[in-house]
PyMOL Python script that loads the backbone (N, CA, C, O; Angstrom):
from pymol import cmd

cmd.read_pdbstr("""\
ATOM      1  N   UNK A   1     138.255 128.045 161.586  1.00  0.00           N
ATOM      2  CA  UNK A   1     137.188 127.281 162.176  1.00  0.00           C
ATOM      3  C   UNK A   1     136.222 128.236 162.886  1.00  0.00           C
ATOM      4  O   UNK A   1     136.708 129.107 163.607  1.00  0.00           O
ATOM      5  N   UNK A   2     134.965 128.149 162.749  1.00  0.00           N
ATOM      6  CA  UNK A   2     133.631 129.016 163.310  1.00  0.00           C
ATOM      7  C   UNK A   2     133.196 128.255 164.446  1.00  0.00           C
ATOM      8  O   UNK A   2     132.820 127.085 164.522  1.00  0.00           O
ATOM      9  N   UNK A   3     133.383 129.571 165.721  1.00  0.00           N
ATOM     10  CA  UNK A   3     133.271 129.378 166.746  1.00  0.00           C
ATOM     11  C   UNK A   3     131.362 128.467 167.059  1.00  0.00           C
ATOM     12  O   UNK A   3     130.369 128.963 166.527  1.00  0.00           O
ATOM     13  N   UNK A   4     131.296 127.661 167.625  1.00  0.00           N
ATOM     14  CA  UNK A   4     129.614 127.120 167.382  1.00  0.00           C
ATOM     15  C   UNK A   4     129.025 127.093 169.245  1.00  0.00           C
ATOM     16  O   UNK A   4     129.675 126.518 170.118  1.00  0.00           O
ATOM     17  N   UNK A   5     127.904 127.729 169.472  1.00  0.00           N
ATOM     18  CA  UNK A   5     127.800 127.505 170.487  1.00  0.00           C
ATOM     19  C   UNK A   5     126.374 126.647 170.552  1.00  0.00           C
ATOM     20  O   UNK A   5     125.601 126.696 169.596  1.00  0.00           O
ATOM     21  N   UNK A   6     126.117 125.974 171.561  1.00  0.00           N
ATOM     22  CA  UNK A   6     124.397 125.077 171.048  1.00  0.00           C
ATOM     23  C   UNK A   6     123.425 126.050 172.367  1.00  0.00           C
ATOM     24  O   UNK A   6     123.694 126.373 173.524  1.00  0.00           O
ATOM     25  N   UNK A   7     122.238 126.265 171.479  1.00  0.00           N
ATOM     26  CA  UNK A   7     120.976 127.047 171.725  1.00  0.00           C
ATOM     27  C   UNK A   7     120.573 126.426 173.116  1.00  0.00           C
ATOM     28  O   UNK A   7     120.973 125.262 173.099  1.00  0.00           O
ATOM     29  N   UNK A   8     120.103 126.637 174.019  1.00  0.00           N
ATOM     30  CA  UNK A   8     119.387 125.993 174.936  1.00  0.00           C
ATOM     31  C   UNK A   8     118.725 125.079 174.551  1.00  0.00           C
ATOM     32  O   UNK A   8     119.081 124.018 175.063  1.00  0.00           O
ATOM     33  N   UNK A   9     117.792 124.986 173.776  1.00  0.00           N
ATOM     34  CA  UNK A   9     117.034 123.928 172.516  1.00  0.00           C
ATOM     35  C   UNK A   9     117.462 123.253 172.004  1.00  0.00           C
ATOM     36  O   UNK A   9     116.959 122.615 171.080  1.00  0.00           O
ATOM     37  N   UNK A  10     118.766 123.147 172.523  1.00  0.00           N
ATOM     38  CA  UNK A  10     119.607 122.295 171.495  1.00  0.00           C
ATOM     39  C   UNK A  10     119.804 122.648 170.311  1.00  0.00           C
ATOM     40  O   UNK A  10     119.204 121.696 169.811  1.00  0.00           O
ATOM     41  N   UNK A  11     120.095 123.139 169.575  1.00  0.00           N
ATOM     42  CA  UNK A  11     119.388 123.754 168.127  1.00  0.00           C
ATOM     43  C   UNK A  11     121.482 124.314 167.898  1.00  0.00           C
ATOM     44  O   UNK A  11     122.103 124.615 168.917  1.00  0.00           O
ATOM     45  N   UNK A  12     122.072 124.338 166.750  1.00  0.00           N
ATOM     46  CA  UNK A  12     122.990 124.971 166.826  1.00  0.00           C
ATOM     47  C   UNK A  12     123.145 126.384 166.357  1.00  0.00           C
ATOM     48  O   UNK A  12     122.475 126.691 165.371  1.00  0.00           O
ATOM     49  N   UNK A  13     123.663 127.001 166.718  1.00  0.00           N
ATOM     50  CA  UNK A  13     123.770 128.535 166.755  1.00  0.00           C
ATOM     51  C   UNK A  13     123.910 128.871 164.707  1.00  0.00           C
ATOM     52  O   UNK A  13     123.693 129.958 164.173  1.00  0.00           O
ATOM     53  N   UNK A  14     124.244 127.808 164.117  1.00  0.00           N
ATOM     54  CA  UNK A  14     124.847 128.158 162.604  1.00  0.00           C
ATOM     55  C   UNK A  14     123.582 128.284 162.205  1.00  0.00           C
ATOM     56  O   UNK A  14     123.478 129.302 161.520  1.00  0.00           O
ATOM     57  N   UNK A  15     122.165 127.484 162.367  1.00  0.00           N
ATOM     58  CA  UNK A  15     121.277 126.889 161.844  1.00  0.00           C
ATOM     59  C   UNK A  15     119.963 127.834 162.463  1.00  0.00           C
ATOM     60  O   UNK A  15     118.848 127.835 161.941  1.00  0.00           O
ATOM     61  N   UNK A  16     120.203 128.351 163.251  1.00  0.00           N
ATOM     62  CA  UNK A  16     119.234 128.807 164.416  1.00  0.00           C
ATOM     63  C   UNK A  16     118.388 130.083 163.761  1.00  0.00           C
ATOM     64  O   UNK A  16     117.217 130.215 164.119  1.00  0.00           O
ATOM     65  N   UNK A  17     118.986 131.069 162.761  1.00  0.00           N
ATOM     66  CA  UNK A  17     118.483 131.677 161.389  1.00  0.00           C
ATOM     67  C   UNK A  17     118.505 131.191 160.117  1.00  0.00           C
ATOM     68  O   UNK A  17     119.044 131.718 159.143  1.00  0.00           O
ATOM     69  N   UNK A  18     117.884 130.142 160.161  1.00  0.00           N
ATOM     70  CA  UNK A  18     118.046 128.908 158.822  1.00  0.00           C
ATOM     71  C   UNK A  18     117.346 128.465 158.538  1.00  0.00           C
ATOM     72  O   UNK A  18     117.183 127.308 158.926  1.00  0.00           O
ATOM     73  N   UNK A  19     116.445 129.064 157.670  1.00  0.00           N
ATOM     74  CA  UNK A  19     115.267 128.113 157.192  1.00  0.00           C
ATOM     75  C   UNK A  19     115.327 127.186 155.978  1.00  0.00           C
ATOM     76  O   UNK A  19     115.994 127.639 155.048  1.00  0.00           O
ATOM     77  N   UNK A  20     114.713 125.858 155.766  1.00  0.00           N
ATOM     78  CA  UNK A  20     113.876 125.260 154.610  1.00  0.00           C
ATOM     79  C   UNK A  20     113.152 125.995 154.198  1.00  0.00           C
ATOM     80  O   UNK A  20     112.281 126.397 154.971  1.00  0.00           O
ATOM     81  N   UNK A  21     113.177 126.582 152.600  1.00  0.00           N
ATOM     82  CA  UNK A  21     112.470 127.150 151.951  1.00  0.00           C
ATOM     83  C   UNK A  21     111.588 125.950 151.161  1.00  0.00           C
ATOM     84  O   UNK A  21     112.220 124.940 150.848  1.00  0.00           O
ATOM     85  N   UNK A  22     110.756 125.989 150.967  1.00  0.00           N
ATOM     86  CA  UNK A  22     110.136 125.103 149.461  1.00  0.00           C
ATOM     87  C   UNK A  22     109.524 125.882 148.809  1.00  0.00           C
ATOM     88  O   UNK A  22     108.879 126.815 149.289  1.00  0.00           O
ATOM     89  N   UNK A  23     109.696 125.464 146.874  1.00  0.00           N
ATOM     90  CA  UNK A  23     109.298 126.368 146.219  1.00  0.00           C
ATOM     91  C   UNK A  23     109.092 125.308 145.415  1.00  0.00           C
ATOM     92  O   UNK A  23     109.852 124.362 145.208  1.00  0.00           O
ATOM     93  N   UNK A  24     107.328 125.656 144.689  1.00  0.00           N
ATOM     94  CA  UNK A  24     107.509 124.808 143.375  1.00  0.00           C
ATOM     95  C   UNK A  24     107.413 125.955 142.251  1.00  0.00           C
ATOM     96  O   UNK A  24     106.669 126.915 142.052  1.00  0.00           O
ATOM     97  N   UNK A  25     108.671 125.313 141.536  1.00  0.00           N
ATOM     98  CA  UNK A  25     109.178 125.918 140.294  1.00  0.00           C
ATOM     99  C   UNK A  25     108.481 125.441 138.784  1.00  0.00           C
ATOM    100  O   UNK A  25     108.568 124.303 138.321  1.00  0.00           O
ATOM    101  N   UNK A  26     107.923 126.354 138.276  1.00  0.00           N
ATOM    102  CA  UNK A  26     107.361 126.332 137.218  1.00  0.00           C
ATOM    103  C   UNK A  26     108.089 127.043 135.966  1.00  0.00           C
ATOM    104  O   UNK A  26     108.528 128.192 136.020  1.00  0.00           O
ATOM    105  N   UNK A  27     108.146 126.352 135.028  1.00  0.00           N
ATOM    106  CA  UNK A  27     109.474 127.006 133.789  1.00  0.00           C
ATOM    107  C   UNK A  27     108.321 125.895 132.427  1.00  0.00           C
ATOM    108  O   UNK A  27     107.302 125.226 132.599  1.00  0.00           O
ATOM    109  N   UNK A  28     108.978 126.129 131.452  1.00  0.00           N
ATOM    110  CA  UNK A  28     108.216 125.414 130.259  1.00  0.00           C
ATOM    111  C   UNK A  28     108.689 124.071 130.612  1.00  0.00           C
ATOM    112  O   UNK A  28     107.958 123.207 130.129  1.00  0.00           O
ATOM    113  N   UNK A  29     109.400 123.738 131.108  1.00  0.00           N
ATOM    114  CA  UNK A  29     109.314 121.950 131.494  1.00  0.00           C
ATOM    115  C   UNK A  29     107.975 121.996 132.725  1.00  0.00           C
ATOM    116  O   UNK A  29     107.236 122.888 133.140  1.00  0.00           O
ATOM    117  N   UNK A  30     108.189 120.075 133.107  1.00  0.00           N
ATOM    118  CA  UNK A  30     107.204 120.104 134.279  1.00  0.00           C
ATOM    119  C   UNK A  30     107.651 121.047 135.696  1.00  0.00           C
ATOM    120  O   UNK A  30     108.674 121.669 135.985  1.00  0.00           O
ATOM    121  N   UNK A  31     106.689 120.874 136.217  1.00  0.00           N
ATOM    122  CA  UNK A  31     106.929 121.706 137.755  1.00  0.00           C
ATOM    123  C   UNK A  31     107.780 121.022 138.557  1.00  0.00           C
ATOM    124  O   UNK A  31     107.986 119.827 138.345  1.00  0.00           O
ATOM    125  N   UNK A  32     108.376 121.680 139.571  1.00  0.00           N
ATOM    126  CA  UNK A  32     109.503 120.791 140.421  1.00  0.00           C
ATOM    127  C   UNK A  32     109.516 121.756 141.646  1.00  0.00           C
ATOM    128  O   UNK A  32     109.557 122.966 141.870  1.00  0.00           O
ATOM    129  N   UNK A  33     109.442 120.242 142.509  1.00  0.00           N
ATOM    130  CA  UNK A  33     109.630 121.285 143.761  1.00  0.00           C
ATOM    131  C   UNK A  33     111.009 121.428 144.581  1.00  0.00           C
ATOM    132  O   UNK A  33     111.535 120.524 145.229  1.00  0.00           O
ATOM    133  N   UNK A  34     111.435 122.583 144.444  1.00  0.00           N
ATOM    134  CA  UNK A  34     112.519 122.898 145.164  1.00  0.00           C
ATOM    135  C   UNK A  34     113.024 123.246 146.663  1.00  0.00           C
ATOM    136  O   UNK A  34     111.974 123.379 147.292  1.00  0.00           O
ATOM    137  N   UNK A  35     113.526 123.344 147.074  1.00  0.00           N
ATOM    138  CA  UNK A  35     114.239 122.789 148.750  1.00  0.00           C
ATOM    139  C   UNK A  35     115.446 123.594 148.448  1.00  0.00           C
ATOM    140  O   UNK A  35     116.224 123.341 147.529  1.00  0.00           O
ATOM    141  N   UNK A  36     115.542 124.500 149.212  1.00  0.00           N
ATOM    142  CA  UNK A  36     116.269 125.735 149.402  1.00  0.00           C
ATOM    143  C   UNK A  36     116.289 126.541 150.817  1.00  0.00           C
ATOM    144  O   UNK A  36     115.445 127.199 151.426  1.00  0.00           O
ATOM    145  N   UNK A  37     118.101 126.064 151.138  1.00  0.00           N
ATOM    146  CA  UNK A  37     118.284 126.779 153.033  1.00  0.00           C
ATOM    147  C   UNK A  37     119.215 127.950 152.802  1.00  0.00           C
ATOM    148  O   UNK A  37     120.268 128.190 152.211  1.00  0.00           O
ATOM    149  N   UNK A  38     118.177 128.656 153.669  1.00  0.00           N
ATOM    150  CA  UNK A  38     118.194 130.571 153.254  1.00  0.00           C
ATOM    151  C   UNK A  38     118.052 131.042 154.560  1.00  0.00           C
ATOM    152  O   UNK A  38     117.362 130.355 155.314  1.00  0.00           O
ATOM    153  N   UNK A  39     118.617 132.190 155.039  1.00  0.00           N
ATOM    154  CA  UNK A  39     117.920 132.681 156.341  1.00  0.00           C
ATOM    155  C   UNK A  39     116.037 133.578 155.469  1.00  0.00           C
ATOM    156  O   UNK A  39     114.879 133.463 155.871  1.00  0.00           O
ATOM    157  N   UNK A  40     116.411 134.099 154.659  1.00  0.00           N
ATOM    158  CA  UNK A  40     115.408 134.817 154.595  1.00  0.00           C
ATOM    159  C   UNK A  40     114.675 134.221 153.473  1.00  0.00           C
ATOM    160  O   UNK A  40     115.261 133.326 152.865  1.00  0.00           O
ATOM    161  N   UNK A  41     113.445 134.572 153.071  1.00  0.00           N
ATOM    162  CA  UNK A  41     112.865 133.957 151.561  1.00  0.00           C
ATOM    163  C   UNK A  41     113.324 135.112 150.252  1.00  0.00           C
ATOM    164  O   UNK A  41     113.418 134.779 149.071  1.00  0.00           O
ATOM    165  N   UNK A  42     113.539 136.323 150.712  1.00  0.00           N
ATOM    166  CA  UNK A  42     114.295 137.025 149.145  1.00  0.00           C
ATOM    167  C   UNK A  42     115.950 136.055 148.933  1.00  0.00           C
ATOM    168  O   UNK A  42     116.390 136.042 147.784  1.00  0.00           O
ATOM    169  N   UNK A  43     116.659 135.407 149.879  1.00  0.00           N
ATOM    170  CA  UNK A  43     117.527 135.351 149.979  1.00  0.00           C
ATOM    171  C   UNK A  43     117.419 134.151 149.286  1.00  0.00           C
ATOM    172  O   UNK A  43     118.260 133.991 148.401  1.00  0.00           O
ATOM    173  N   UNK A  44     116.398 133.040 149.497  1.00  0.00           N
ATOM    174  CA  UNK A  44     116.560 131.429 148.560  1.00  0.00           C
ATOM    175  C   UNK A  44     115.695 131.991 147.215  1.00  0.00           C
ATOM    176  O   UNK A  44     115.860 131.376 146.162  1.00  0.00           O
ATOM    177  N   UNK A  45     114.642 133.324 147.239  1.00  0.00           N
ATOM    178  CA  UNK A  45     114.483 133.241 145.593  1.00  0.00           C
ATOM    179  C   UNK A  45     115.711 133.783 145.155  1.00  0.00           C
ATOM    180  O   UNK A  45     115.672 133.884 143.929  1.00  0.00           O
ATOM    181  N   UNK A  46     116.838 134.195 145.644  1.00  0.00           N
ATOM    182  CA  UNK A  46     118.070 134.535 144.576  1.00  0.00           C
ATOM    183  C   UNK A  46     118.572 133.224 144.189  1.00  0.00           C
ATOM    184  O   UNK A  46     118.512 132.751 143.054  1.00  0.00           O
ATOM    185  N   UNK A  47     118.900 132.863 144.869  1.00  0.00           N
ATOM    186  CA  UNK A  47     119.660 130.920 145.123  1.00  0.00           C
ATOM    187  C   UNK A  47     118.893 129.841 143.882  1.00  0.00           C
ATOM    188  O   UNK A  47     119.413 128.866 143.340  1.00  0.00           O
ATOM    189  N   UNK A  48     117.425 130.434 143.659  1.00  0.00           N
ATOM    190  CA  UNK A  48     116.437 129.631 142.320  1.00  0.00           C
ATOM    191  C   UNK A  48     116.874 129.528 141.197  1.00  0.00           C
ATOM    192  O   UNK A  48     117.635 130.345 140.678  1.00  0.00           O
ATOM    193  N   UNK A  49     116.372 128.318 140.578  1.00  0.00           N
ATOM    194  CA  UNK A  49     116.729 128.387 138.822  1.00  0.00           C
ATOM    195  C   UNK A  49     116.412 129.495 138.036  1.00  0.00           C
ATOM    196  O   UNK A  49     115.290 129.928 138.298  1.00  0.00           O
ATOM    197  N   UNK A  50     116.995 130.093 137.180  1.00  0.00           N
ATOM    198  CA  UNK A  50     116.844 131.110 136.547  1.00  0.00           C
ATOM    199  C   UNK A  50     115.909 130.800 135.242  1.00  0.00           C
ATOM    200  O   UNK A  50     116.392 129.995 134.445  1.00  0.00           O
ATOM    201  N   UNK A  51     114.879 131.240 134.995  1.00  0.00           N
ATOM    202  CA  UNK A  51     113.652 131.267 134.171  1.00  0.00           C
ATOM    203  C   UNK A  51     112.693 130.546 134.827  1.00  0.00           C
ATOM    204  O   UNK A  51     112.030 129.902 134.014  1.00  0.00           O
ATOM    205  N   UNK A  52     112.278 130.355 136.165  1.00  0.00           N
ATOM    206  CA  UNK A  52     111.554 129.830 136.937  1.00  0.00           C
ATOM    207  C   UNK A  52     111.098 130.750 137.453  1.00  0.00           C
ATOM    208  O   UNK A  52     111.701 131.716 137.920  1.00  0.00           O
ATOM    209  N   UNK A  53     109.172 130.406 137.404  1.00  0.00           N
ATOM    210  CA  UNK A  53     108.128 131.570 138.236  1.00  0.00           C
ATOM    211  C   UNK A  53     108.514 130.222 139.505  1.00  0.00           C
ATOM    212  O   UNK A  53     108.595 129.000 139.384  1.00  0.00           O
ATOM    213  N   UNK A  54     108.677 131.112 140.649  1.00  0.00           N
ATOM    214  CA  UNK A  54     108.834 130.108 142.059  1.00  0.00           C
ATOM    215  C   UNK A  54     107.683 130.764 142.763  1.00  0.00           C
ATOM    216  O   UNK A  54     107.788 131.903 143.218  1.00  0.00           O
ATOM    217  N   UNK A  55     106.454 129.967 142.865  1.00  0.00           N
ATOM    218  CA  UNK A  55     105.443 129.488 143.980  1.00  0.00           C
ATOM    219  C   UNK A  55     105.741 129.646 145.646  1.00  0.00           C
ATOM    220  O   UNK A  55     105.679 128.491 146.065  1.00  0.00           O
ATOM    221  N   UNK A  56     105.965 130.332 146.508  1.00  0.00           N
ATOM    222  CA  UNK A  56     105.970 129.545 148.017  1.00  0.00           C
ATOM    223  C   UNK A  56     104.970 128.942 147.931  1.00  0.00           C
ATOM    224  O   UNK A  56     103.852 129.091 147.437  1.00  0.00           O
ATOM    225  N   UNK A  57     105.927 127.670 148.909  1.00  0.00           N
ATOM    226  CA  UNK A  57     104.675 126.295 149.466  1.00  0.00           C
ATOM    227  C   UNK A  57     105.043 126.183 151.059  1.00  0.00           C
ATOM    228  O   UNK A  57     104.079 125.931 151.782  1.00  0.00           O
ATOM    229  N   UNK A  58     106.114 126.313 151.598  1.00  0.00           N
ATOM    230  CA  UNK A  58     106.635 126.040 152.579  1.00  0.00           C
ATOM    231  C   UNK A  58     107.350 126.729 153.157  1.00  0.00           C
ATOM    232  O   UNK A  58     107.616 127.669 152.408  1.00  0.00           O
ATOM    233  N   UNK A  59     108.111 126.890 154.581  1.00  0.00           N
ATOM    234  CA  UNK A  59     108.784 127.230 155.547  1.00  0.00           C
ATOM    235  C   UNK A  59     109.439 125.883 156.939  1.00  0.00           C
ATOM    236  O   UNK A  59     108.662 125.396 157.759  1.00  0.00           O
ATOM    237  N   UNK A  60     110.241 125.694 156.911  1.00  0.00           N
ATOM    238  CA  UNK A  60     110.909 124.953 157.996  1.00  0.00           C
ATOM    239  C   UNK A  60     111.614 125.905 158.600  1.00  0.00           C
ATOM    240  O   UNK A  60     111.964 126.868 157.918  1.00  0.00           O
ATOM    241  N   UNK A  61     111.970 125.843 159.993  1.00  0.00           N
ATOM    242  CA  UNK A  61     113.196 125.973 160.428  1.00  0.00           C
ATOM    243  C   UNK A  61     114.699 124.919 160.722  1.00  0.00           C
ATOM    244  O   UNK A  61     114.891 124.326 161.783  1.00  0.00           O
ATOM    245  N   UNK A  62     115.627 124.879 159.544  1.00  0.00           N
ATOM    246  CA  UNK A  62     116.704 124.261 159.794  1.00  0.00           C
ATOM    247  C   UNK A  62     117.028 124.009 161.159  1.00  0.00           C
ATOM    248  O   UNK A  62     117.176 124.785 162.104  1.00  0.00           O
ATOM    249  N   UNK A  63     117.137 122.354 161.046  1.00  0.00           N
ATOM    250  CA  UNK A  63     117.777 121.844 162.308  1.00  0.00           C
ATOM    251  C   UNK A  63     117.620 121.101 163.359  1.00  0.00           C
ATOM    252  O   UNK A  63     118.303 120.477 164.171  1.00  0.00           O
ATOM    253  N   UNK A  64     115.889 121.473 162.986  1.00  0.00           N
ATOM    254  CA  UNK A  64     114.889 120.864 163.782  1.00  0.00           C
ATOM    255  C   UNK A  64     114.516 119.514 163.820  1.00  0.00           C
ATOM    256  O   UNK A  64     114.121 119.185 162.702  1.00  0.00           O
ATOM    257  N   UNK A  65     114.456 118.312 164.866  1.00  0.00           N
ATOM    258  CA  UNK A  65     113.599 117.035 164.446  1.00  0.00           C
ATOM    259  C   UNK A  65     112.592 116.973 165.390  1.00  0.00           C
ATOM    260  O   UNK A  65     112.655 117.046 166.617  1.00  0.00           O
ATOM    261  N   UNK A  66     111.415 116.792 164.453  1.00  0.00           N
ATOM    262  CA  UNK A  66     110.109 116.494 165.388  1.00  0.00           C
ATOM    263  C   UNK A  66     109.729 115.123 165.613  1.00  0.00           C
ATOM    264  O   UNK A  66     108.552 114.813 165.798  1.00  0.00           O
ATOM    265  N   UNK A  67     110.718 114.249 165.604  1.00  0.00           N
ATOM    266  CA  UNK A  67     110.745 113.158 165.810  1.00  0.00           C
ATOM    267  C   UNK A  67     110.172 112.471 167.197  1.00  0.00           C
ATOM    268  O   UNK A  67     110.237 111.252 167.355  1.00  0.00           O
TER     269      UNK A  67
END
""", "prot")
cmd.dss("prot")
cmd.show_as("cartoon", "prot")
cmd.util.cbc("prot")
cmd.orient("prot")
């Protein structure tokens, strides 16, 4: 079990280097947009479909509600 401590922000310590990536993926089918949690962005284009040119569109930080 992984020790979890919560951020001052509330935010949890697992998530706190965790981003929402979005990527729209372009391949000979239609385009699709993909949703991919990565700390880094080389790290979610590894995680991508393979024969897909991937677009950045986006950045989140996991964890967050702006509710």
């Amino acid at each position: 079990m992984k020790k979890s401590t919560t951020h001052p922000q509330e935010r949890d310590s697992h998530t706190l280097n965790k981003f929402i990536w979005r990527f729209l993926a372009l391949s000979t089918a239609k385009p699709r947009l993909i949703t991919i949690e990565a700390e880094t962005e080389a790290e979610a284009r590894q995680q991508s479909p393979d024969g897909c040119v991937m677009v950045f569109s986006a950045r989140f930080r996991a964890g967050v509600s702006h509710a």
